[in-house]
Biopython code that builds the backbone (N, CA, C, O; Angstrom):
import numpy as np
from Bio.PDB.StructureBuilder import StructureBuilder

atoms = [
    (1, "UNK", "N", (25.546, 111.834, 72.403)),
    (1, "UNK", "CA", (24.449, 112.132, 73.295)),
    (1, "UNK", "C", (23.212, 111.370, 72.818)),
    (1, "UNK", "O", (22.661, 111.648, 71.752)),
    (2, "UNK", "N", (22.838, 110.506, 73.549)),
    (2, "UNK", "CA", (21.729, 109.680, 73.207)),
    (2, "UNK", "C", (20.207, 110.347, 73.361)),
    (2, "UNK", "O", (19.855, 110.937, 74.383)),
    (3, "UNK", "N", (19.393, 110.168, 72.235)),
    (3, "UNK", "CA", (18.298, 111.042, 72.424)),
    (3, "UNK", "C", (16.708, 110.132, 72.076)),
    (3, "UNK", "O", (16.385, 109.744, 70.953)),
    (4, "UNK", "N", (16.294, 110.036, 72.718)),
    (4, "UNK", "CA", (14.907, 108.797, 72.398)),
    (4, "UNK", "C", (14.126, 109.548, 72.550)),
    (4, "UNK", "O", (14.076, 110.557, 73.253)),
    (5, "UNK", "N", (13.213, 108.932, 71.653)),
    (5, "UNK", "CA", (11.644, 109.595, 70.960)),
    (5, "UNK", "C", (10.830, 108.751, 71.733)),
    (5, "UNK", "O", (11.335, 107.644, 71.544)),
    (6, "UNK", "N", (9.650, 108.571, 72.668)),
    (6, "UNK", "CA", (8.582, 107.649, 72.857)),
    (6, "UNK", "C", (7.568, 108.206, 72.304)),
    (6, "UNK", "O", (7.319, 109.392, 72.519)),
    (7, "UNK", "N", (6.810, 107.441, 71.496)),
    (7, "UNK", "CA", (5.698, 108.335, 71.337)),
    (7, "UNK", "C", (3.866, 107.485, 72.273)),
    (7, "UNK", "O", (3.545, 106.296, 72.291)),
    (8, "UNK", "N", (3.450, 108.139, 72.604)),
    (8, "UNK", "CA", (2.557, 107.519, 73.655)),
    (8, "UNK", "C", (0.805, 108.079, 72.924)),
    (8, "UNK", "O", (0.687, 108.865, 71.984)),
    (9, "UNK", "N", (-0.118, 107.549, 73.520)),
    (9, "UNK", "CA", (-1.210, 107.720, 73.503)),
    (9, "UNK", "C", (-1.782, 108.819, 74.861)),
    (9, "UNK", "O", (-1.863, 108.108, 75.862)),
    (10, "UNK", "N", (-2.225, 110.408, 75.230)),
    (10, "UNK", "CA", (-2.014, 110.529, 75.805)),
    (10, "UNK", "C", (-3.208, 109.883, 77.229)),
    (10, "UNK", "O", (-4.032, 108.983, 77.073)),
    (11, "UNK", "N", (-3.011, 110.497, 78.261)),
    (11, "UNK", "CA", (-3.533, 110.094, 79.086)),
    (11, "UNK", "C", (-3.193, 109.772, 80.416)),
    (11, "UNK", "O", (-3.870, 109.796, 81.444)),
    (12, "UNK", "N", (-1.532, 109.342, 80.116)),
    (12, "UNK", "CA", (-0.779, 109.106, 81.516)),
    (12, "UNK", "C", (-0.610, 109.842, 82.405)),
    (12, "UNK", "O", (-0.630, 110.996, 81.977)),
    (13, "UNK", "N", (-0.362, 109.772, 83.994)),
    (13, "UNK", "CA", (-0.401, 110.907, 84.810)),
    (13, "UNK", "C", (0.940, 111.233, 85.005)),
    (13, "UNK", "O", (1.862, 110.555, 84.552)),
    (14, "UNK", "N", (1.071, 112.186, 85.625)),
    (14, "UNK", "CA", (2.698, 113.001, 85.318)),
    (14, "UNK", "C", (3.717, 112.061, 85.971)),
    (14, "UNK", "O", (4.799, 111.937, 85.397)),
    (15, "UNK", "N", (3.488, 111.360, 87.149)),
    (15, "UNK", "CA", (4.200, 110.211, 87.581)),
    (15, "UNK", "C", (4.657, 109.101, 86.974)),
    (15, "UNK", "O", (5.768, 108.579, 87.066)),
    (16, "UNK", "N", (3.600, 108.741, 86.270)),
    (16, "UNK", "CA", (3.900, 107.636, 85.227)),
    (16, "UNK", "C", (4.839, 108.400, 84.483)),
    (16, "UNK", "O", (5.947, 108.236, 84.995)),
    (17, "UNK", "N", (4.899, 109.296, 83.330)),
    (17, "UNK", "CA", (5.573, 109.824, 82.833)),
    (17, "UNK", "C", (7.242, 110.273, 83.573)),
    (17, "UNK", "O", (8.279, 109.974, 82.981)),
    (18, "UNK", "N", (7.246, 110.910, 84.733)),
    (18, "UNK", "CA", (8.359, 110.756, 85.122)),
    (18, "UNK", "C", (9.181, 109.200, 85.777)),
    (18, "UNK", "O", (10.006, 109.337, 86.681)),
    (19, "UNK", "N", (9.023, 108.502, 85.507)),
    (19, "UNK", "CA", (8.974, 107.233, 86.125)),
    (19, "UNK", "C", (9.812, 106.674, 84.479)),
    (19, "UNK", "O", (10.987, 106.308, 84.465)),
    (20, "UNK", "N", (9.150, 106.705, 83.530)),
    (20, "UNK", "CA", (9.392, 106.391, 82.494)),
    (20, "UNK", "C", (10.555, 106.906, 81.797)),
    (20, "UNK", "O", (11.329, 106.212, 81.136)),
    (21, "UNK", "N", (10.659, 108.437, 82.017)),
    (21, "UNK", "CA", (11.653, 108.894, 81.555)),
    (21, "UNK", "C", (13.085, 108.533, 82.762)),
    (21, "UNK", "O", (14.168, 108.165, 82.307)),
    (22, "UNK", "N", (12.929, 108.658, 83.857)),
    (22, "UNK", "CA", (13.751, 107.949, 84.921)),
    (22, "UNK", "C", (14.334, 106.601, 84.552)),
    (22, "UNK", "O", (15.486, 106.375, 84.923)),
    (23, "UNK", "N", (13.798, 105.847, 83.990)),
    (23, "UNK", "CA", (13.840, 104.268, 83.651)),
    (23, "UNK", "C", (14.310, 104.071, 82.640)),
    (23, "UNK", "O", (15.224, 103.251, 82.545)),
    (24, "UNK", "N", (13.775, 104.854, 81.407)),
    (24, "UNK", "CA", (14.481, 104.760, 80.018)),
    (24, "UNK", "C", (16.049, 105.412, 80.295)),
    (24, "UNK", "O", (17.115, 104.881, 79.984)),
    (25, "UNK", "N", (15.883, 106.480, 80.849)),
    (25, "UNK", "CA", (17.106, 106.943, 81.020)),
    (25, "UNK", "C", (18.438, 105.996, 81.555)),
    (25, "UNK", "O", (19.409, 105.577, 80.924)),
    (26, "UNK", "N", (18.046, 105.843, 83.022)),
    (26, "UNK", "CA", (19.079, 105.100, 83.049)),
    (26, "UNK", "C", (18.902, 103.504, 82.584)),
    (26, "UNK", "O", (19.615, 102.938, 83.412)),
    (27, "UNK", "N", (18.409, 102.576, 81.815)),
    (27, "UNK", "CA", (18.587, 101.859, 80.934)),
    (27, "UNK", "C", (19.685, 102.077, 79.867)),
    (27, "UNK", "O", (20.746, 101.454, 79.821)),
    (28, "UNK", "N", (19.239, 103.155, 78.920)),
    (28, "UNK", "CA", (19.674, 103.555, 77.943)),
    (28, "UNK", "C", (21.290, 103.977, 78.295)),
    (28, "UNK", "O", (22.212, 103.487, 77.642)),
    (29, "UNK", "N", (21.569, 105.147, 79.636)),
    (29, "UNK", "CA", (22.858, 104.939, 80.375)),
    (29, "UNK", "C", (23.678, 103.651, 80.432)),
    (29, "UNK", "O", (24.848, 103.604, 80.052)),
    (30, "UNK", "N", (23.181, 102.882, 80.795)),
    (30, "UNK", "CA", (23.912, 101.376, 81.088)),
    (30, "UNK", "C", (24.093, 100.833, 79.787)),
    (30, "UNK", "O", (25.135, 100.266, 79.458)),
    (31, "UNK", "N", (23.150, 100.982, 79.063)),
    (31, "UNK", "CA", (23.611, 100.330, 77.874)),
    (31, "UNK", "C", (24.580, 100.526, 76.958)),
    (31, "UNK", "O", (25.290, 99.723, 76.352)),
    (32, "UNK", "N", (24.505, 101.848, 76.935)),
    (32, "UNK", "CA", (25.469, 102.586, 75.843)),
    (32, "UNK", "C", (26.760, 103.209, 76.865)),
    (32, "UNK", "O", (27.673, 103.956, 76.516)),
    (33, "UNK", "N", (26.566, 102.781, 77.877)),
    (33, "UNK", "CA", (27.479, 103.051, 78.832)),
    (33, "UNK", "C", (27.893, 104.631, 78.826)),
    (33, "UNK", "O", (28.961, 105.042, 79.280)),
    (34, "UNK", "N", (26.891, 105.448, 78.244)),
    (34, "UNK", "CA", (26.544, 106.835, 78.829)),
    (34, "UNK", "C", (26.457, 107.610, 79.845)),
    (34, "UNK", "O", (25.550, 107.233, 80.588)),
    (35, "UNK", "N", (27.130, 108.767, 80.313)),
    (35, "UNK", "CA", (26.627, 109.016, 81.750)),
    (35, "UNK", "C", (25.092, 109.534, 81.490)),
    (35, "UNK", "O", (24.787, 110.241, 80.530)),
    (36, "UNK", "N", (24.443, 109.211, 82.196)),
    (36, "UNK", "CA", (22.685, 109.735, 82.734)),
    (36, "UNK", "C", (22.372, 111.279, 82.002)),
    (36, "UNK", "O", (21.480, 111.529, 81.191)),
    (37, "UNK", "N", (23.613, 112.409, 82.673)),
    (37, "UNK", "CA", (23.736, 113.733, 82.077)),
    (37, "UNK", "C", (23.037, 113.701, 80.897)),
    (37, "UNK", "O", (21.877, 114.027, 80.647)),
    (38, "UNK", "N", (24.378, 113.029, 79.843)),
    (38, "UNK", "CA", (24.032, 113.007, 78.203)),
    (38, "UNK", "C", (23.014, 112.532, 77.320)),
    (38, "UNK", "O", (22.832, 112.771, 76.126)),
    (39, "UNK", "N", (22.222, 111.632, 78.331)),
    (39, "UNK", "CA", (20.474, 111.308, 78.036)),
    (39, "UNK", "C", (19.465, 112.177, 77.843)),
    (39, "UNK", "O", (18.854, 112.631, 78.809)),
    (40, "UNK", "N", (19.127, 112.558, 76.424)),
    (40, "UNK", "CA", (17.426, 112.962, 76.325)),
    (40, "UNK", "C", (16.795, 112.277, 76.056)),
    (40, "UNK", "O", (16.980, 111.448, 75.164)),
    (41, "UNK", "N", (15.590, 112.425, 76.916)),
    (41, "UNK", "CA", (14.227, 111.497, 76.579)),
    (41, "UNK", "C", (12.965, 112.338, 76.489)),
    (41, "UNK", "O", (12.636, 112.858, 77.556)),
    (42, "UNK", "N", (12.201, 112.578, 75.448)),
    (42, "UNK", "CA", (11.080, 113.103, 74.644)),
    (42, "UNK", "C", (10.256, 112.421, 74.876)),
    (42, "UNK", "O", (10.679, 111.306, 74.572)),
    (43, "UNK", "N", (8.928, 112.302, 75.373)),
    (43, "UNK", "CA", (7.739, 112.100, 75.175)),
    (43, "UNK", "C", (6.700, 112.800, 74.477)),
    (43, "UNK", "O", (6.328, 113.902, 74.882)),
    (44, "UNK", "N", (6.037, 112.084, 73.136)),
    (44, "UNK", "CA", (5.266, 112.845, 72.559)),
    (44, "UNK", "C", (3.872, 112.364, 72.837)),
    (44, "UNK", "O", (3.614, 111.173, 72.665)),
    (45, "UNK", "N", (3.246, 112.936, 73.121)),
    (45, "UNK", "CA", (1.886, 112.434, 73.484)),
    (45, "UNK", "C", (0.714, 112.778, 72.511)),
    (45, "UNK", "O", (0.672, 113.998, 72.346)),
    (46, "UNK", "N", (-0.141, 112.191, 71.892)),
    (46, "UNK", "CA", (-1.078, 112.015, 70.982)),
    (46, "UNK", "C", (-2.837, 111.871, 71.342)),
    (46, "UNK", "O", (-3.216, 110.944, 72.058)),
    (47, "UNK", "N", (-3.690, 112.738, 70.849)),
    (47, "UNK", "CA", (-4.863, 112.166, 70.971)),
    (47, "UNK", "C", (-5.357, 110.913, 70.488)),
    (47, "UNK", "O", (-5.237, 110.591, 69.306)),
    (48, "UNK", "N", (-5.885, 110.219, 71.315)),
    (48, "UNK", "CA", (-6.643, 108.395, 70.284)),
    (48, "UNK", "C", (-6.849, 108.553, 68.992)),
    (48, "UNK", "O", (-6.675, 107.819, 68.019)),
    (49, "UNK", "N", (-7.391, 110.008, 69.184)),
    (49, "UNK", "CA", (-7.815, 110.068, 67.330)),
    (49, "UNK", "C", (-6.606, 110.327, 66.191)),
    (49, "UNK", "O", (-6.655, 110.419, 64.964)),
    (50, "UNK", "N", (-5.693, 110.388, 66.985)),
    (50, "UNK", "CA", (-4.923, 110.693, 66.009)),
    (50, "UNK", "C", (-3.654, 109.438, 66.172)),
    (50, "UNK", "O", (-2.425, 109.433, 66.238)),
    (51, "UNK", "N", (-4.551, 108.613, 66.186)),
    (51, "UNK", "CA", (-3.338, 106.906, 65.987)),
    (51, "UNK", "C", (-4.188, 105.773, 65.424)),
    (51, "UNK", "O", (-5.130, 105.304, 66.063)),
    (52, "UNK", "N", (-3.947, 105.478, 64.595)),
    (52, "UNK", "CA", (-4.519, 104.376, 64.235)),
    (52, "UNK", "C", (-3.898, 102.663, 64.166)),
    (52, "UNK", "O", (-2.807, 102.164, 63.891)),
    (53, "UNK", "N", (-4.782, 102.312, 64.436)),
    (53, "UNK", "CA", (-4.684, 100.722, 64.090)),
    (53, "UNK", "C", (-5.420, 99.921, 63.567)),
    (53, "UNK", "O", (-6.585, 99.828, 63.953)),
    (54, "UNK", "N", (-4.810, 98.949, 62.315)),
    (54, "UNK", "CA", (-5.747, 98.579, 61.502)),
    (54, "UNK", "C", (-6.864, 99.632, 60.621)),
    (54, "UNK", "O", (-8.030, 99.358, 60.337)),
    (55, "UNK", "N", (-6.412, 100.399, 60.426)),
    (55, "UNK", "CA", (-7.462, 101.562, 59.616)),
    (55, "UNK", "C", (-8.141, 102.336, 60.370)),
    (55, "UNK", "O", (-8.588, 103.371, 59.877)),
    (56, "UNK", "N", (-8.444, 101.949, 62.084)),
    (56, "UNK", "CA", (-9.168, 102.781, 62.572)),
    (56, "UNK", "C", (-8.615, 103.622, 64.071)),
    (56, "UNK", "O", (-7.767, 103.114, 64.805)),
    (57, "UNK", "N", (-9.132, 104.706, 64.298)),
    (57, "UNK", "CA", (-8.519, 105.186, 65.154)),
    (57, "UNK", "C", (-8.851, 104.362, 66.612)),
    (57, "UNK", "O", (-9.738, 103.519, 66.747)),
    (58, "UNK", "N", (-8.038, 104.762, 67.519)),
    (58, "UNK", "CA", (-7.944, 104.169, 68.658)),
    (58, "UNK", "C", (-9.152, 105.100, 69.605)),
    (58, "UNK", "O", (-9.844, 104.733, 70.555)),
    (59, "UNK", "N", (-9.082, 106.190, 69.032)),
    (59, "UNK", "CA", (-10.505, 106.428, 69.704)),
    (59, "UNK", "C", (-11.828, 105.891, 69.510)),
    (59, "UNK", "O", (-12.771, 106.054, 70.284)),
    (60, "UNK", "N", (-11.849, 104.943, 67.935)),
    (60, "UNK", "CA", (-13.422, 104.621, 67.939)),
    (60, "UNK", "C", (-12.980, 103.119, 68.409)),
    (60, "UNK", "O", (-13.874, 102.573, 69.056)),
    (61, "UNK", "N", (-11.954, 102.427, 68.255)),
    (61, "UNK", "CA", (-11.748, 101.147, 69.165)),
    (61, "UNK", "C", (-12.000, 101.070, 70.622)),
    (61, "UNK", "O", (-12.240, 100.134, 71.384)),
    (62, "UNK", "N", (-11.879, 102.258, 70.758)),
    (62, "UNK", "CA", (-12.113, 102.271, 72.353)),
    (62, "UNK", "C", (-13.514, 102.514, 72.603)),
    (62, "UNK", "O", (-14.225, 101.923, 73.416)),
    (63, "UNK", "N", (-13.765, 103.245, 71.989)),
    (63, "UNK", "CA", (-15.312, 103.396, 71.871)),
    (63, "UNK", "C", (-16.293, 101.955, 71.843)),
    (63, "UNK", "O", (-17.188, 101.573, 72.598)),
    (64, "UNK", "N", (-15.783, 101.458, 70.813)),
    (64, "UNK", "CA", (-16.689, 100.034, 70.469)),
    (64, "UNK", "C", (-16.496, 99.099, 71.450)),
    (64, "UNK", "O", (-17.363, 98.380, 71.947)),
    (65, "UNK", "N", (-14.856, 99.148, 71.815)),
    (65, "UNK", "CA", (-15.094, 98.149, 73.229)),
    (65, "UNK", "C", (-16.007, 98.398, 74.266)),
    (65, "UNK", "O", (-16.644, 97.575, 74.922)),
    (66, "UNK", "N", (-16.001, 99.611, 74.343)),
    (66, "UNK", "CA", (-16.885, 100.262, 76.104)),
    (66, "UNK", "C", (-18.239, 99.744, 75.363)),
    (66, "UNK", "O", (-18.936, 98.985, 76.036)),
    (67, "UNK", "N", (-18.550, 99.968, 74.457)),
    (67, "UNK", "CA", (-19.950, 99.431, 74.118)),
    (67, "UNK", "C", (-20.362, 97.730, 73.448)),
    (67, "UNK", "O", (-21.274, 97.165, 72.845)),
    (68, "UNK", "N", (-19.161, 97.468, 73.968)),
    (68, "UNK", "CA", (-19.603, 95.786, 73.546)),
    (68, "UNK", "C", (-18.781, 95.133, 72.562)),
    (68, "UNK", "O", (-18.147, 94.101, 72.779)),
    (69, "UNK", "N", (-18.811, 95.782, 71.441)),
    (69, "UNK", "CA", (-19.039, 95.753, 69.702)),
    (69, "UNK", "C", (-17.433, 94.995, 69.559)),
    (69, "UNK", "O", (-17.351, 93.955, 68.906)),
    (70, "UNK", "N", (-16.605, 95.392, 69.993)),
    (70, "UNK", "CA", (-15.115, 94.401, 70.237)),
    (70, "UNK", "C", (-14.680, 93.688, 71.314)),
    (70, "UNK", "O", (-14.762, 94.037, 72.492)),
    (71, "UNK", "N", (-14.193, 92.630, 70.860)),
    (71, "UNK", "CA", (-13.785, 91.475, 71.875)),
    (71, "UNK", "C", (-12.447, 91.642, 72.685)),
    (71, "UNK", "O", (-12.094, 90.772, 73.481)),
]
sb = StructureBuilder()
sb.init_structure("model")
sb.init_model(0)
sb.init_chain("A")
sb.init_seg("    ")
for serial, (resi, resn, name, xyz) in enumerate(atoms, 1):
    if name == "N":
        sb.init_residue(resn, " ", resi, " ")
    sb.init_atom(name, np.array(xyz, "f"), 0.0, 1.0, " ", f" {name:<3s}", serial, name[0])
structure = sb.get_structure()
């Protein structure tokens, strides 16, 4: 039984999200030549502040872009 982790930034709207899990799913079906049934797909969703890149969180990157400060 195939089981995938995404882990996301949150924010997406529930469509997007079902869309995604629809898509991974049957991908992941075809690939492993799984029926659809035996597919779990998890989405974990995260505040900005709690992901970082490069040392800093994605909430103050985002921040600095809206205000100029990154390219």
């Amino acid at each position: 039984m195939p089981f995938i982790q995404i882990n996301i930034i949150e924010g997406r709207t529930p469509e997007k999200k079902e869309r995604l899990i629809r898509e991974v799913t049957d991908k992941v079906a075809d690939i492993l030549e799984s029926p659809v049934q035996n597919v779990r797909v998890m989405i974990n969703e995260m505040p900005p502040e709690h992901w970082g890149i490069a040392g800093e969180s994605v909430k103050r990157r985002n921040e600095q872009e809206a205000k100029g400060v990154r390219s």
